[in-house]
C-alpha positions in Angstrom: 0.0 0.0 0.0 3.0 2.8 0.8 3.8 1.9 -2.8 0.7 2.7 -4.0 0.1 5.8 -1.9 3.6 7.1 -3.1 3.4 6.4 -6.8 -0.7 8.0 -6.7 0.5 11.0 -5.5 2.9 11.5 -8.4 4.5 14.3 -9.4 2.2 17.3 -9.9 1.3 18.7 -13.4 1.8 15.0 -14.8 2.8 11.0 -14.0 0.8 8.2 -13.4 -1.4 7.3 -11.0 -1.5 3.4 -9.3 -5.3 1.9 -9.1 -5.6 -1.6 -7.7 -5.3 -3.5 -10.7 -2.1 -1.9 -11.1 -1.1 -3.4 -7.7 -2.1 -6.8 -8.7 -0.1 -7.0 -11.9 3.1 -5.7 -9.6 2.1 -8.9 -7.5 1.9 -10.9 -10.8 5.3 -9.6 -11.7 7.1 -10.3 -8.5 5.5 -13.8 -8.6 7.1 -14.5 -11.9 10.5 -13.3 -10.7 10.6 -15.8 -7.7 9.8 -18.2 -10.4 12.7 -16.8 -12.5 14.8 -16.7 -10.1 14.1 -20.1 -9.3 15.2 -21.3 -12.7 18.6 -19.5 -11.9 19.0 -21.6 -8.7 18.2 -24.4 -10.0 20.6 -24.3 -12.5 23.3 -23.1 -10.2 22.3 -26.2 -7.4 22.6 -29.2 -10.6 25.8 -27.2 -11.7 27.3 -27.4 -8.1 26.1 -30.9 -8.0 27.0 -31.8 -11.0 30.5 -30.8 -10.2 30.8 -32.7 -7.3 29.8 -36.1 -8.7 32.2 -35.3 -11.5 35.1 -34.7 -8.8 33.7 -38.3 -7.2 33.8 -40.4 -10.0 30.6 -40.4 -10.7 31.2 -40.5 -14.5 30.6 -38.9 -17.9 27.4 -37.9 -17.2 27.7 -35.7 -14.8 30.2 -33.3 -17.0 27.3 -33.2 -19.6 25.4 -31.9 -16.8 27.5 -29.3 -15.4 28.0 -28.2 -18.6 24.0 -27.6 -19.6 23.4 -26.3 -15.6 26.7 -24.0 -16.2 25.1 -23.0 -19.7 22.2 -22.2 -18.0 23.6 -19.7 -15.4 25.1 -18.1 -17.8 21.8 -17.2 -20.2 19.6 -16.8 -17.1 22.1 -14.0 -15.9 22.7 -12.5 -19.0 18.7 -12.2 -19.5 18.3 -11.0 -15.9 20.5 -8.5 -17.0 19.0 -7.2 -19.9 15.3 -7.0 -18.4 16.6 -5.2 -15.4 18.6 -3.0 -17.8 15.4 -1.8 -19.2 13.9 -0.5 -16.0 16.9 0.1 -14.0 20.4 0.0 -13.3 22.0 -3.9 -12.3 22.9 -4.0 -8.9 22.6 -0.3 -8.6 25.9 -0.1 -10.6 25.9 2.9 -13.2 26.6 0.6 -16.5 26.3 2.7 -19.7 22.7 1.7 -21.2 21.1 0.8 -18.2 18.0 1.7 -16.9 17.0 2.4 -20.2 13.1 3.8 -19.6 13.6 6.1 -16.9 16.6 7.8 -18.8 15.6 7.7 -22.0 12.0 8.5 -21.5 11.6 11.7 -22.9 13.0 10.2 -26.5 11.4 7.5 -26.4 8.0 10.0 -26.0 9.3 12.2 -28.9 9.6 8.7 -31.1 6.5 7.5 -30.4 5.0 11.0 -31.2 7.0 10.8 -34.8 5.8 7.0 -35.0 2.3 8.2 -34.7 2.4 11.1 -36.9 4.3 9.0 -39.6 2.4 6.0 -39.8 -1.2 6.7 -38.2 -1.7 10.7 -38.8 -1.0 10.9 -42.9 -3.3 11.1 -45.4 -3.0 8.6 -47.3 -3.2 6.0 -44.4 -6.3 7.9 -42.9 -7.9 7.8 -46.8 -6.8 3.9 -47.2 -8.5 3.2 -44.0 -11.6 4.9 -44.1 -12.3 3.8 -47.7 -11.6 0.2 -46.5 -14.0 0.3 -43.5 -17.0 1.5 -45.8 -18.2 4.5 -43.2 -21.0 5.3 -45.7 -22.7 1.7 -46.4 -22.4 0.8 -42.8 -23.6 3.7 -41.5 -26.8 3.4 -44.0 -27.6 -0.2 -42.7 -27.4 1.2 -39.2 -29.4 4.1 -39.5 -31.9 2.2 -41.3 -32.7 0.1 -37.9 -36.0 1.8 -36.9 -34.2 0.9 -33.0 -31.3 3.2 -34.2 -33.3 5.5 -36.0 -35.3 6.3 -32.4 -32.0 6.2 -30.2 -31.2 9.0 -32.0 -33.7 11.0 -32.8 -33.8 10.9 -29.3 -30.2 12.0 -28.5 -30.6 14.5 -31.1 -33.8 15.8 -29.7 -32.0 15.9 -26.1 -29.3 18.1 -27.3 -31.8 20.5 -28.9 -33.4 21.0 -25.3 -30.2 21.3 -23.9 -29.0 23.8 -26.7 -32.0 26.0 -26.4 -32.0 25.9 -22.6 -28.7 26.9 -21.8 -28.7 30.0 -24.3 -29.8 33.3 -22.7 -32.7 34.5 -24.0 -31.0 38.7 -24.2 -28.2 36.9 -26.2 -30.5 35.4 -29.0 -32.4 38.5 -29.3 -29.4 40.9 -29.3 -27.8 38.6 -32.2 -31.3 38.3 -34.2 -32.5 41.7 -33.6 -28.8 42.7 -35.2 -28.8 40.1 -37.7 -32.6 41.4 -38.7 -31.8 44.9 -38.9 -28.3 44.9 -40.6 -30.1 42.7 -43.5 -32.7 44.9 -43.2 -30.5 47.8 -43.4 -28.9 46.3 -46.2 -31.5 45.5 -48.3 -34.1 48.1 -50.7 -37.2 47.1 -49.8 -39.2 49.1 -51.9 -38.7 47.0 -55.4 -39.3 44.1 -53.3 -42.6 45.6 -52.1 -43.9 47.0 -55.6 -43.1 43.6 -57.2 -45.4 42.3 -54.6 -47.8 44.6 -54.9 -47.7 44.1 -58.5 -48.5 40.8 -58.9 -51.0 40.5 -56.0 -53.1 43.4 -58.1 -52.2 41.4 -61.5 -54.1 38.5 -59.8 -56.8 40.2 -57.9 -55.8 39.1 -54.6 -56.3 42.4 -53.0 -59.6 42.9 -54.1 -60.9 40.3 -50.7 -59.1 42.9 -49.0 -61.0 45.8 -50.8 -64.5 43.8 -50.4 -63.9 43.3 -46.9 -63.3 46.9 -46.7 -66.4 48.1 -48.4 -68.2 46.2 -45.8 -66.9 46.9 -42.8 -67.1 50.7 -43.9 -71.1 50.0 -44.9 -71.6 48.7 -41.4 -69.9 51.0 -39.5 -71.7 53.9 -41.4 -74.8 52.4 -40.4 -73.8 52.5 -37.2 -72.6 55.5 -36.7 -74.9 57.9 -39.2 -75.6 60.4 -36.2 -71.3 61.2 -35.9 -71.1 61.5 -39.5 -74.0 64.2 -39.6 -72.8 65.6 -36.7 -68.9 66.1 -38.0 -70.3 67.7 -41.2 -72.3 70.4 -38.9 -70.0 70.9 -37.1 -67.6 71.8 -40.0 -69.8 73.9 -41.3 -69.6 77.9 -40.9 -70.7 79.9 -38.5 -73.2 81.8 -40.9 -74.8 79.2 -41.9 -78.1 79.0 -40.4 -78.5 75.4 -38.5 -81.2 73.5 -40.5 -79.2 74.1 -43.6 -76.1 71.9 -41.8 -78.2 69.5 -40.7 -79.8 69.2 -44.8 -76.4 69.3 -46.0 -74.9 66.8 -43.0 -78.0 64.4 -43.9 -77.1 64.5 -47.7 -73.3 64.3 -47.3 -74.1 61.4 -44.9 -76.6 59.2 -47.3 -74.4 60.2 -50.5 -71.6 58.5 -48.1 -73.7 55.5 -47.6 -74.7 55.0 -51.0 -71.4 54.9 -52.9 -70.1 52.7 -50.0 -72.7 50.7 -50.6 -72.4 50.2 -54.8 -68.6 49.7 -54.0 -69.5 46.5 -52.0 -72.2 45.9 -54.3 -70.6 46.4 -57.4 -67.6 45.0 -58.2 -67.2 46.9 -61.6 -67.3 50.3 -59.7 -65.3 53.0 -61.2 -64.5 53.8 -57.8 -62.7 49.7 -57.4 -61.0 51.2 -61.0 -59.5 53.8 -59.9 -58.1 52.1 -57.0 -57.0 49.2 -59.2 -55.1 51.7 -61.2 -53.7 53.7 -57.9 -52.2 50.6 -56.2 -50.7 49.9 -59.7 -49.3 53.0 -60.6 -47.8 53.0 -56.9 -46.6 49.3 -57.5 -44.7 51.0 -60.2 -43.5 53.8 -58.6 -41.8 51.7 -55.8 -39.7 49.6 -58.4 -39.1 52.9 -59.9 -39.6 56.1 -58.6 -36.6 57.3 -56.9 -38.7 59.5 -54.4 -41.1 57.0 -53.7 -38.1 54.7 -52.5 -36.8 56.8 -50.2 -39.5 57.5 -48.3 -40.0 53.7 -47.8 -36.4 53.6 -47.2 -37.1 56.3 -44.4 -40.3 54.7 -43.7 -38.3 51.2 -42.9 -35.5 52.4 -40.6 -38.1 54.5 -38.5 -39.8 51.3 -38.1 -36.3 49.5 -37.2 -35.4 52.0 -34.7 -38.6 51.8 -32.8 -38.7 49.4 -29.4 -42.0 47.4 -30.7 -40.1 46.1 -33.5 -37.5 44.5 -30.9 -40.3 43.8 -28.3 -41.4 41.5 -31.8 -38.4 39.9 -32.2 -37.8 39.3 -27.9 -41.7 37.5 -28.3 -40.7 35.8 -31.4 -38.0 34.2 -30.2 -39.3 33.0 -27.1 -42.8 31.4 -28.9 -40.3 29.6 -31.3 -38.0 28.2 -28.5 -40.8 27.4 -26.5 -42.9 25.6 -29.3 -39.3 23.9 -30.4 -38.8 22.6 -26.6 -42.1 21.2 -26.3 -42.0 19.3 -29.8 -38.4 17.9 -28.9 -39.5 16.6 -25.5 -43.0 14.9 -27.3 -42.1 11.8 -28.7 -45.3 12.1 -30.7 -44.8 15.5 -31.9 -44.5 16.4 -35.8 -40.7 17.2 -35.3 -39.7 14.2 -33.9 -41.9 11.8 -36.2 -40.1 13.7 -39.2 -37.1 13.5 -37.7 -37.2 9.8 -37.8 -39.1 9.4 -41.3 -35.9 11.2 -42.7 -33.3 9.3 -41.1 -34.8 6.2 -41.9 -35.2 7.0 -45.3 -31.5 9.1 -45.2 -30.5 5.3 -44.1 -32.4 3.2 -46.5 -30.7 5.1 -49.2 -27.2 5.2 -47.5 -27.4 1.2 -47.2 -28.6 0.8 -51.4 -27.5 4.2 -52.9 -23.8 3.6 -54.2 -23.1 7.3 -55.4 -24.6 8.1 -51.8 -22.6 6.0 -50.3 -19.2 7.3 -52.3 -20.1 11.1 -51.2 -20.4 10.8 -47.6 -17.3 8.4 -47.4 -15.8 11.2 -49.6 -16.7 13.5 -47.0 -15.9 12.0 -43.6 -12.3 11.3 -46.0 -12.0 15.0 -46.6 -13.2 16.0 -42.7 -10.2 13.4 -41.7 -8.0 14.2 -43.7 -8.2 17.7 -43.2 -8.2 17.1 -39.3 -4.9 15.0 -39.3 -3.1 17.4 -41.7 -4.3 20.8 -40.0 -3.3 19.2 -36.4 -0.7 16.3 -36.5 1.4 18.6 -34.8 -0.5 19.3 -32.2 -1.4 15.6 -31.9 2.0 14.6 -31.9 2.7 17.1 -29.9 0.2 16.0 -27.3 2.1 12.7 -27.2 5.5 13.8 -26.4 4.6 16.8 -23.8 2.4 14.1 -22.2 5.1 11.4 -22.2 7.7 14.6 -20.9 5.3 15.1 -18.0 5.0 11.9 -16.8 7.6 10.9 -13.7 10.9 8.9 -15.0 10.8 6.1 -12.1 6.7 6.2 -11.6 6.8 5.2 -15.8 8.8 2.4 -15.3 7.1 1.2 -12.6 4.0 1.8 -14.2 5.0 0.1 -17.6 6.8 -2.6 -15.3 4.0 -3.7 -13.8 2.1 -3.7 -17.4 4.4 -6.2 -19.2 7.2 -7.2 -16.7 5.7 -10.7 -16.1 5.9 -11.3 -19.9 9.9 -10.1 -19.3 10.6 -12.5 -16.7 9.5 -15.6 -19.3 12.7 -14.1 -21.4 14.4 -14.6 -17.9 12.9 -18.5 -17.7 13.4 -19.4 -21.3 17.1 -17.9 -21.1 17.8 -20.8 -18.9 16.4 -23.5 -20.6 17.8 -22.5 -23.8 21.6 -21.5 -22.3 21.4 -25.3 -20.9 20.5 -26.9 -23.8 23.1 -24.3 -25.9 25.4 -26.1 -23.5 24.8 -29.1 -23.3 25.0 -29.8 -27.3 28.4 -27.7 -27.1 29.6 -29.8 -25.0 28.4 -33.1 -26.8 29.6 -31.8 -30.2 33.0 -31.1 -28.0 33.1 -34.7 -27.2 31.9 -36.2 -30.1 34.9 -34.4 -32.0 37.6 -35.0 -29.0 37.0 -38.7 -29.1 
């Protein structure tokens, strides 16, 4: 456990950090050097053994023996040696070349960082790779699962929510409210509007609007007869003796009420003429008629400038994020159901559709690509300050405990193989002495 504490702590800004499993491949490691180790005694007991019979008489055999035990000594060293090289210096003694990790770390990070960037972050392996693995057909058959097609218009729907919640509401309005009124700003309205104008006259459409109109102005004249009679009076002059006003007021008012009246009526009034011909001389005059222009340019910004227009826009905004919110969190609601129809069928034809198929893998190519280009510096980077950061002896231990039980088999088969080594040297020694 001090171990563990000790290496978890690590050095700030950077190292490792020791969890349990960690510990239990250390154990696994230390297990296997006993067992090494073991090897090494072994062969050191036959050798000794060995010896002794040979010095007793105990004949030939035992020289063939010491020779395979002696054999084995001598690998089993040498491949203690070289593993313990890698991670540290032999006996604590400072032989060149030793401790290989903890010294040589920081190149060993910069390689691995030019390794990567050489062999995993060009083009032409990203391309190779990508075109192999078929992003586009796969992709198709998987969005084509109706189970898929729900998980994410689910997901997708989740992160709308979450989008449109966290933005403040003054910050959408400020950027819309700009956005509206710089294009606004930006753009003559007028021809827009006279082209309008001129086609919905063309057509007729505004002659609803002219009906509609005619009778509200009928009705309202009923209504009100007595205020029209009485406005006339009292516009009359002073010298005017009263019953003539009221004569006058009575005939200006039915004269009112009758051509009112023949312009709902009739549809062919001259009066519906001339205002057929006003709205398109003025549609005219908007495309054209510099003045005109003007004052619907002046007409526009006043209208921009005033605080309705952005209480508009603040109401706006908040309708359309609140209708948007409610539709993302309905699982029946239009958006969603749409959603899913067209990522199904966006599947259907990614799984059958070749030429679909070839332009998205051409574009998640181009996306890569671009990415590993732009940044394989800074990936490669990323590898080498990370690998610089990390503390020399905490690596090693960490990296030790990773594949140092696979080292100590090079320890294990170094003994078996020096003893056979030396046992068929010494037989082919034999063989050739006589």
């Amino acid at each position: 456990m001090d171990v563990v504490a000790k290496t978890a702590a690590g050095r700030p800004g950077g190292g490792f950090s020791y969890s349990p499993a960690d510990e239990e491949r250390r154990r696994g490691v230390r297990r296997m050097k006993l067992v090494a180790t073991g090897f090494l005694a072994v062969a050191t007991l036959a050798y000794g053994l060995a010896k002794w019979a040979e010095v007793a008489g105990a004949g030939a055999w035992a020289g063939y023996v010491a020779a395979a035990a002696e054999a084995g000594m001598v690998g089993a060293l040498a491949d203690w040696f070289a593993v313990t090289a890698l991670f540290k210096r032999p006996l604590g003694l400072p032989i060149p070349h030793t401790a290989i990790i903890p010294t040589k770390k920081d190149v060993l990070g910069r390689s691995l960082g030019d390794f990567v960037g050489e062999n995993f972050l060009s083009e032409q392996v990203v391309r190779t790779r990508l075109r192999a693995v078929g992003i586009g057909s796969r992709l198709g058959g998987w969005l084509a699962d109706p189970e898929h097609a729900d998980r994410v218009t689910e997901q997708a729907a989740a992160a709308l929510r979450g989008a449109l919640r966290v933005l403040r509401d003054s910050d959408v309005q400020a950027v819309v409210g700009e956005a509206v009124t710089r294009r606004a700003d930006a753009m003559d309205v007028a021809p827009g509007l006279g082209r309008m104008l001129e086609r919905v006259v063309g057509e007729g459409g505004h002659r609803r609007v002219v009906d509609l109109v005619c009778v509200r102005a009928h009705d309202w004249l009923v209504l009100h007869g007595d205020s029209v009679m009485d406005a006339v009076q009292n516009g009359a002059p002073g010298w005017t003796p009263r019953f003539v006003d009221r004569r006058v007021g009575e005939r200006v008012y039915k004269e009112l009420l009758r051509f009112v009246g023949e312009m709902r009526d009739m549809p062919d009034h001259p009066a519906r003429g001339a205002l057929d011909r006003f709205l398109s001389d003025f549609a005219r005059e908007l495309q054209s008629d510099p003045d005109t222009r003007e004052r619907v340019e002046r007409l526009k910004r006043d209208l921009l400038a005033r605080g309705e227009v952005q209480d508009l826009i603040e109401s706006t905004w908040n309708a359309v994020r609140s209708m948007v919110v409610a539709a993302a969190a309905d699982e029946r609601s239009e958006l969603r159901l749409r959603t899913r129809a067209s990522l199904l069928s966006l599947g259907a034809r990614m799984a059958s559709d070749r030429r679909l198929q070839a332009k998205v893998d051409g574009w998640l190519e181009d996306a890569a690509t671009y990415v590993v280009t732009t940044y394989r510096d800074e990936i490669t980077a990323l590898i080498t300050e990370t690998v610089a950061s990390w503390d020399a002896e905490q690596t090693s231990r960490k990296i030790e405990a990773h594949v140092g039980r696979d080292l100590q088999f090079i320890r294990i088969n170094g003994t078996v193989v020096g003893a056979l080594a030396g046992l068929l040297i010494y037989t082919v020694s034999r063989v050739a002495g006589g």
